[in-house]
C-alpha positions as CSV (number, residue, x, y, z in Angstrom):
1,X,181.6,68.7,105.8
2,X,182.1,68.8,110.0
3,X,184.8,67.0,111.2
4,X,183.6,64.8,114.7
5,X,185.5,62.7,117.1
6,X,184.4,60.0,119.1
7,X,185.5,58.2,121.6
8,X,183.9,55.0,123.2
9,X,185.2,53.4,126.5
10,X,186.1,49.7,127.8
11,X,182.3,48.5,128.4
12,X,180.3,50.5,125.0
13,X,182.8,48.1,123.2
14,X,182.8,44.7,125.2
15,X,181.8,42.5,123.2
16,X,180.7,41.7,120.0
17,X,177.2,42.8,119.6
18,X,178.6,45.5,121.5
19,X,181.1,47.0,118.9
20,X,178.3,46.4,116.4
21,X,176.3,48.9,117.8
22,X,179.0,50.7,118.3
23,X,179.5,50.0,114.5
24,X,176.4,51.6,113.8
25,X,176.8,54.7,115.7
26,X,180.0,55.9,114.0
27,X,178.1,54.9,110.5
28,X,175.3,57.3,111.6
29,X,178.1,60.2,111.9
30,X,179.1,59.1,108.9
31,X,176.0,58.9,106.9
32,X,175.4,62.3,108.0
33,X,178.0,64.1,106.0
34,X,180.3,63.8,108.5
35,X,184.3,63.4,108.7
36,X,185.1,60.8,111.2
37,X,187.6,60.0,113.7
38,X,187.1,57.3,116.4
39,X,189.2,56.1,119.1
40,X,188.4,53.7,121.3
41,X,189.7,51.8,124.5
42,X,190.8,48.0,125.2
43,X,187.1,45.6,125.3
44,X,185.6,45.3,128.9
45,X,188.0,44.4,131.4
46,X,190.6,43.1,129.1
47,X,193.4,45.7,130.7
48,X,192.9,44.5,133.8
49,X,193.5,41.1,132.5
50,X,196.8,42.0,131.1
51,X,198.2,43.4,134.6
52,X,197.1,40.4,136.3
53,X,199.1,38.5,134.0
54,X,202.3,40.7,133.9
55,X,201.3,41.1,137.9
56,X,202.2,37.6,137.8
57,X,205.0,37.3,136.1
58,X,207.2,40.5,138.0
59,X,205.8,42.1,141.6
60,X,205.4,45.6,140.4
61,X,205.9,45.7,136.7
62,X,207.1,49.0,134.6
63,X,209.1,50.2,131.8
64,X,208.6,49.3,128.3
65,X,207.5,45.6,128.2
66,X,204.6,46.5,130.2
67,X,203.2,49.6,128.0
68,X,204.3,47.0,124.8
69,X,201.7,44.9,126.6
70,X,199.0,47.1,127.3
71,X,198.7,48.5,124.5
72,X,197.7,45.2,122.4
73,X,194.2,45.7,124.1
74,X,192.9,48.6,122.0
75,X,194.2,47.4,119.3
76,X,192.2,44.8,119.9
77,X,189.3,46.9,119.4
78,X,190.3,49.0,116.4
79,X,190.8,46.3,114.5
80,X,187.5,44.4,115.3
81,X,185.5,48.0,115.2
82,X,187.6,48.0,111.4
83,X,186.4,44.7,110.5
84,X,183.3,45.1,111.6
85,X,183.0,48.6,109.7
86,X,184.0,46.9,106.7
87,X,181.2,44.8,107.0
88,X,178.5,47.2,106.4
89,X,180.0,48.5,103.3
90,X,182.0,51.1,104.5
91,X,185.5,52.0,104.2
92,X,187.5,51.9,108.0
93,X,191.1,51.7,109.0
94,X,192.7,50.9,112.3
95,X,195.7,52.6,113.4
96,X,197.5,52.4,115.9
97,X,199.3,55.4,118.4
98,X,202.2,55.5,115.9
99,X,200.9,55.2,112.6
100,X,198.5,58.2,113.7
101,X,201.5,60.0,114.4
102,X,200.9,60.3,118.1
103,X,204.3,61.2,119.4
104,X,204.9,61.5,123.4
105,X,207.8,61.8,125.9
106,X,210.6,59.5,126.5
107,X,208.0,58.1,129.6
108,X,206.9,54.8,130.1
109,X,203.3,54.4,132.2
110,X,202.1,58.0,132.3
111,X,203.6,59.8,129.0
112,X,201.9,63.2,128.2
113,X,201.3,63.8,124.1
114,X,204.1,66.2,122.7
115,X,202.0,66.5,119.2
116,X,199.9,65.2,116.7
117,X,201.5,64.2,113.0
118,X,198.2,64.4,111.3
119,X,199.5,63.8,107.5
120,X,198.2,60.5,107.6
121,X,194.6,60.5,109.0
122,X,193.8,63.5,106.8
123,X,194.9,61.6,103.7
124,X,192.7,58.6,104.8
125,X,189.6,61.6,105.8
126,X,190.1,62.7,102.3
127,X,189.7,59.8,100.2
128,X,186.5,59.3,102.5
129,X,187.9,56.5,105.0
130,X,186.3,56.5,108.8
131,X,189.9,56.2,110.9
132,X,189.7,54.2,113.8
133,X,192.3,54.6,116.0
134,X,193.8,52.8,119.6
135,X,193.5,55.1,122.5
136,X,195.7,55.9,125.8
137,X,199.3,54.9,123.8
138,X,201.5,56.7,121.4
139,X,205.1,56.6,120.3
140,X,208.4,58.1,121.9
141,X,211.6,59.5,120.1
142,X,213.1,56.4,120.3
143,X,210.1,54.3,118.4
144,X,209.0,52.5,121.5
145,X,205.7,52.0,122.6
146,X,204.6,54.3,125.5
147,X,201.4,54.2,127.4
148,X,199.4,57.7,128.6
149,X,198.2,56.6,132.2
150,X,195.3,56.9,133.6
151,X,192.1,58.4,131.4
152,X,194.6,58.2,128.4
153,X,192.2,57.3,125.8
154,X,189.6,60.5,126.7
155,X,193.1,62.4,126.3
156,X,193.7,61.2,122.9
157,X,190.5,61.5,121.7
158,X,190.3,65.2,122.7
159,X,193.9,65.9,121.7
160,X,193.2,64.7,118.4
161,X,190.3,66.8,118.1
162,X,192.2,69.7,118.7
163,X,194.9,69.2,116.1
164,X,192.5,68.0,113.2
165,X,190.2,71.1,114.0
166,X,187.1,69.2,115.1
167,X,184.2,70.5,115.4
168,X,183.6,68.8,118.5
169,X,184.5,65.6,120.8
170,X,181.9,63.4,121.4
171,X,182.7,60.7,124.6
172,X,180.5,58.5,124.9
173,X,179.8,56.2,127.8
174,X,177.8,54.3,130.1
175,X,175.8,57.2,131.2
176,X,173.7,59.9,130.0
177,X,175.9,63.0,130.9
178,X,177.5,64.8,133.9
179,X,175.1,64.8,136.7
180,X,174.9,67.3,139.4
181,X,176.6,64.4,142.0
182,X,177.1,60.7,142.2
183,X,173.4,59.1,141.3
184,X,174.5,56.0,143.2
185,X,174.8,58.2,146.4
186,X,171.5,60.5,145.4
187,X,169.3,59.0,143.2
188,X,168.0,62.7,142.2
189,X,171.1,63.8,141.0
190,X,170.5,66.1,138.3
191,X,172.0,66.2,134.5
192,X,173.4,69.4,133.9
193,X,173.1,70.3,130.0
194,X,176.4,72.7,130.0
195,X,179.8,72.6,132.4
196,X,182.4,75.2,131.4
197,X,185.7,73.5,131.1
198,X,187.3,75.0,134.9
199,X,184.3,73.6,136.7
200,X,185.1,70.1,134.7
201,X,188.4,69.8,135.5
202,X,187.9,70.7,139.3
203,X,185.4,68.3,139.7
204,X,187.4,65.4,138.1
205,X,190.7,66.8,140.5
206,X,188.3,66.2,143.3
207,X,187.0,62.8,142.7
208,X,184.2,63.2,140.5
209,X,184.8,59.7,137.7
210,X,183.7,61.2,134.8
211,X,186.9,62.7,132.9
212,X,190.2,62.8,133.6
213,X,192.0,66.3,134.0
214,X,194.4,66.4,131.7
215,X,191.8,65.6,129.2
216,X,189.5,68.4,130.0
217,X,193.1,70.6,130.2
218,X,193.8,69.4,126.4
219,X,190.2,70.3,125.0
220,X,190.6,73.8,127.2
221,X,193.8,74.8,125.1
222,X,192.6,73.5,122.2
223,X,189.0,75.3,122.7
224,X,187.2,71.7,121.6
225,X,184.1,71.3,122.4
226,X,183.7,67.7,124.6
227,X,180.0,66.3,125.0
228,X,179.6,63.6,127.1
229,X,177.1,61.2,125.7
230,X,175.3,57.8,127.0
231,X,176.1,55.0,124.1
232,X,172.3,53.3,124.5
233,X,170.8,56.5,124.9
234,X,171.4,58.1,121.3
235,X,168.3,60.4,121.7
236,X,169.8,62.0,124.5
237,X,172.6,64.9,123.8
238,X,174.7,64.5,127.0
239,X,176.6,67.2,128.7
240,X,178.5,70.0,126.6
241,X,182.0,70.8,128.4
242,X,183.5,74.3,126.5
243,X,184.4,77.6,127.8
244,X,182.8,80.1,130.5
245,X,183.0,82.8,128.0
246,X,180.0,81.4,126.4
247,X,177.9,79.6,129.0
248,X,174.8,81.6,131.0
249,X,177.0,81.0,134.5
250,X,173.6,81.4,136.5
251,X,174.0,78.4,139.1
252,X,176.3,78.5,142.1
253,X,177.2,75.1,141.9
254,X,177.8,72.8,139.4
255,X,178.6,70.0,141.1
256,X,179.4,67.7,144.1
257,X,182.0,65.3,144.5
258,X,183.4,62.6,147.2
259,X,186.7,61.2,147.3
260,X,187.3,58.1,150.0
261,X,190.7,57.9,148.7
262,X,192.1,60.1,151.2
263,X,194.1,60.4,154.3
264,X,195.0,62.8,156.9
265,X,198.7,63.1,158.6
266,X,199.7,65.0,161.3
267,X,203.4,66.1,162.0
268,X,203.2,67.5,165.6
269,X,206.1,69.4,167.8
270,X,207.5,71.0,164.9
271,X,210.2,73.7,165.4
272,X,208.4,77.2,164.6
273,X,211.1,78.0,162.1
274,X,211.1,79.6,158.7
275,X,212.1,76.7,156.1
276,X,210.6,74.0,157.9
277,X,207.9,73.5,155.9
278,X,209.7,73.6,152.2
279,X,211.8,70.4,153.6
280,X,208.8,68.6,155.2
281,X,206.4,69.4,151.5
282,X,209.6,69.3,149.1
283,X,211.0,65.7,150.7
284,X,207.7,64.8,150.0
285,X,207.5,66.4,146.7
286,X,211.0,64.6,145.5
287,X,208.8,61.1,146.2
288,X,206.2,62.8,143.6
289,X,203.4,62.8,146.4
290,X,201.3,65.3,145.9
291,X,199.9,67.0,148.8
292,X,196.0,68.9,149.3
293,X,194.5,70.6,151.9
294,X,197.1,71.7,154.7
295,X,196.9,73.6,157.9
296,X,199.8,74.9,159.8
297,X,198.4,76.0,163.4
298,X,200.4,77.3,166.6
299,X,200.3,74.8,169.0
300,X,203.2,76.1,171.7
301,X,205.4,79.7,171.4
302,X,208.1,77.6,169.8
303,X,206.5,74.6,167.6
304,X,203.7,74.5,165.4
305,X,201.7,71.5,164.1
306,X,201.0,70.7,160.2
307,X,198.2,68.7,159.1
308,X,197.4,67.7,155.1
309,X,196.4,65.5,153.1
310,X,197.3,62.8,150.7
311,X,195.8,60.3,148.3
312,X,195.2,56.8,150.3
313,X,197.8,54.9,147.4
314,X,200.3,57.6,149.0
315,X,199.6,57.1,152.5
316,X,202.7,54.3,153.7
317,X,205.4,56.4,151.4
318,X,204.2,59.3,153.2
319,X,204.9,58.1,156.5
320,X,208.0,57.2,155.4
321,X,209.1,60.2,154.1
322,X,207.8,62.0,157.2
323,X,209.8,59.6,159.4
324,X,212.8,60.9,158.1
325,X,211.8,64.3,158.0
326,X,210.5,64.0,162.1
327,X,214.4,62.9,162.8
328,X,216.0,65.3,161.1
329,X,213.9,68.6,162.2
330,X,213.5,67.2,165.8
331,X,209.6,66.7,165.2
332,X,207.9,65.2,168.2
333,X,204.9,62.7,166.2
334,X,203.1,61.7,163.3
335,X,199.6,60.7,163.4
336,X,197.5,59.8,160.8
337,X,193.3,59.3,159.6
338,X,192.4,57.1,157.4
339,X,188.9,57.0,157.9
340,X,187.8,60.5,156.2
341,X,186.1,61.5,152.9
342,X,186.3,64.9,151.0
343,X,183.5,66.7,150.2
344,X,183.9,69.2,147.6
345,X,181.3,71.7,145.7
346,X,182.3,73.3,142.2
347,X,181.2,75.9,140.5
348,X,182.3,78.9,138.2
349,X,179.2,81.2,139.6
350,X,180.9,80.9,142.7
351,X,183.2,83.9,142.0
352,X,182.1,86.9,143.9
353,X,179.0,85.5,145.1
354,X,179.6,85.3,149.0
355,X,177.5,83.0,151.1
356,X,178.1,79.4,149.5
357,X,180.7,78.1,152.1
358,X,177.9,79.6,154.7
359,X,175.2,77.7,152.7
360,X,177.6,74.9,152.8
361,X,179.1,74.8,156.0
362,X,175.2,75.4,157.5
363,X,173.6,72.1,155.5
364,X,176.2,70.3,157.4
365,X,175.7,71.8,160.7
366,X,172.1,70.6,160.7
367,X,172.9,66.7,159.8
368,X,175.5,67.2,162.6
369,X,178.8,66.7,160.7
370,X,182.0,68.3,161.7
371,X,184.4,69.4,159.7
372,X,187.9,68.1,160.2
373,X,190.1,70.4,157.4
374,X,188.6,73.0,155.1
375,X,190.5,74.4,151.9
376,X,188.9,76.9,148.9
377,X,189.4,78.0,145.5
378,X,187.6,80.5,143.6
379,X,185.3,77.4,142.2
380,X,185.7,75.1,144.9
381,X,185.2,74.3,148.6
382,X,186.6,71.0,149.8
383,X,185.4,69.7,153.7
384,X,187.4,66.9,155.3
385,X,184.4,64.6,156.9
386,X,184.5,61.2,158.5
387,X,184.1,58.9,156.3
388,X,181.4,57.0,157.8
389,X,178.9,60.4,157.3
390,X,180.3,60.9,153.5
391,X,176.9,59.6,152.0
392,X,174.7,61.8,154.0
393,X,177.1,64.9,153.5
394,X,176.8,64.9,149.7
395,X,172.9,64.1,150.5
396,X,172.3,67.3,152.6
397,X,174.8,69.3,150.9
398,X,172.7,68.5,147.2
399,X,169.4,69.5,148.7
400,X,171.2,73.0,149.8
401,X,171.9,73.3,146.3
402,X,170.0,71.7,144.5
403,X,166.4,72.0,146.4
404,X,164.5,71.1,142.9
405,X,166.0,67.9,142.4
406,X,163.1,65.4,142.9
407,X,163.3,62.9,140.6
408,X,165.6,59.4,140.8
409,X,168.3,60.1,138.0
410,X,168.0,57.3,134.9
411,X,171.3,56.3,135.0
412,X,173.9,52.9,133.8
413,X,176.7,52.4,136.0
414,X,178.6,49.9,134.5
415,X,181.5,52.0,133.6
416,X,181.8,54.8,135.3
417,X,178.9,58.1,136.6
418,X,178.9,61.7,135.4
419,X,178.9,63.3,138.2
């Protein structure tokens, strides 16, 4: 008897005929011989409903009354999908992050998962019981409730794949898989039927909306197999995500992604002097901004100028950061861009196979788009373009790569794209 999680997202359970579908795919798993696991995130938009509310209430609210409060929304759901379960003759239980032994660190917001207790779910699996459980939360050493951040409920679907041995993950969605780029942007983006779990994780570091990293990171060290299904299109078998060890690694690319959520600073006039650059990146670092592409280029004999960039939500505590950094090492400005996209490509076949950044760099040349900042990987090559010529980058730069690619993707896009 297989063990199989699942995990089903805001909009496959937003309502009730909704989570009786959903209902009846976890009884179909079941039906099959299967063990199952399910977790599942807060109905439709019901989150975002719970911020505005505490939004109104405090001006930026944190800490432990907030996660206390987000985390009623999938349990929500588990108890409804429970109910509903019940219903049809089956035997369900809802737990929530504690009581399936979900244990994090002492962090409110964005806590990463520490372990798995899994005493209690395998006593329910054993008597026969489908266990339902809430998504994104868990518990800290101190019992309080803590929240996971942003793609928490892929993260604890996978991570509780990995410590009950699964035999796979299955997340399903609004979509049918991961597609070679963003069917919104090119209707002929492809499906791709395997991604090995570094191309994955790339692509979702470089804007691609499909899976959070640190939940393709948790199913790479636990070696779980994650397929990323469509929940109206059960004839279709998604997207497997597992290892490059045991994928045919024949394509170049394995996808394209653009992320508008960027900006470019400048920090010009600065003195050509070795340490200069740990303070300007570490004050930066100490505000927990992360910083991506950067160039450092000669501009006199004595000062240099250093261009990167940062996430858009970063861009004013940036500049205030580098304000006091331009004082203090006798900088002469800041400038900034805001109005820039980056365009990356991803692939593990890239490794020793020269001529992809030409390829790349070539498809743009024709559609006339310059490139403003350029940085590379062993998978991945990321272009800074305006923003304005995005679109028709990720058009020209899928025909380069994907020349066969006729046909308008079938695709939802209620919840989020494979791509």
């Amino acid at each position: 008897m297989a063990l199989v999680v699942q995990k089903f997202g805001g909009t496959s359970v937003g309502d009730v005929e909704k989570i009786r579908h959903v209902a009846r795919i976890i009884a179909d798993a079941y039906d099959k011989g299967n063990k199952v696991v399910t977790v599942v995130s807060a109905m439709g938009k019901s989150t975002d409903h719970l911020v505005m509310l505490a939004s109104q209430l405090c001006e930026s609210p944190t800490g432990r009354e907030y996660d206390a409060l987000l985390a009623t929304g999938e349990k929500v759901t588990t108890a409804l999908l429970a109910m509903a379960l019940n219903s049809m003759g089956y035997d369900a239980i809802g737990l929530n992050g504690e009581q399936a032994g979900i244990v994090t660190e002492d962090l409110f917001n964005r806590a990463r998962i520490l372990e798995i207790k899994t005493d209690k779910i395998n006593k329910h699996l054993e008597k026969g019981t489908i266990v339902i459980v809430t998504g994104f939360q868990g518990i800290d050493s101190q019992g309080n409730i803590t929240t996971l951040g942003r793609g928490g409920s892929d993260t604890s679907a996978v991570a509780l794949a990995g410590a009950l041995g699964a035999e796979r993950c299955d997340i399903f969605t609004d979509v049918r898989g991961v597609f070679s780029t963003d069917p919104r942007i090119v209707p002929e983006a492809v499906k791709q039927d395997k991604m090995a779990y570094i191309e994955m994780m790339e692509l979702a570091r470089v804007g691609a909306n499909v899976l959070h990293p640190r939940a393709v990171e948790t199913a790479r060290q636990a070696d779980v197999m994650v397929c990323v299904r469509s929940t109206f299109d059960l004839d279709d078998p998604g997207t497997r995500v597992l290892g490059a060890s045991i994928m045919e690694l024949d394509r170049s690319v394995a996808g394209i992604a653009c992320d508008d959520n960027q900006a470019r600073l400048a920090l010009t006039g600065v003195p050509d002097q070795p340490g200069i650059a740990a303070e300007v990146f570490g004050s930066l670092a100490e505000e927990n901004i992360s910083v991506d592409m950067i160039i450092q280029s000669l501009n006199t004999e004595n000062t240099n100028d250093i261009a990167f960039t940062v996430s858009g939500t970063d861009l004013a505590d940036a500049i205030r950061v580098l304000e006091k950094v331009k004082a203090h090492i006798g900088a002469k400005a800041i400038s900034k861009d805001e109005a820039i996209s980056k365009i990356s490509i991803v692939g593990a076949g890239m490794i020793d196979r020269p001529g992809i950044a030409a390829d790349m760099f070539r498809a743009l040349a024709k559609a006339r788009i310059n490139i403003k900042m350029i940085s590379t990987s062993e998978i991945k090559i990321s272009c800074l373009v305006a923003q304005e010529q995005a679109k028709t980058a990720v058009q020209v730069i899928h025909d380069q790569f994907f020349p066969y690619a006729k046909e308008p993707a079938e695709t939802l896009v209620n919840e989020k794209l494979g791509y």
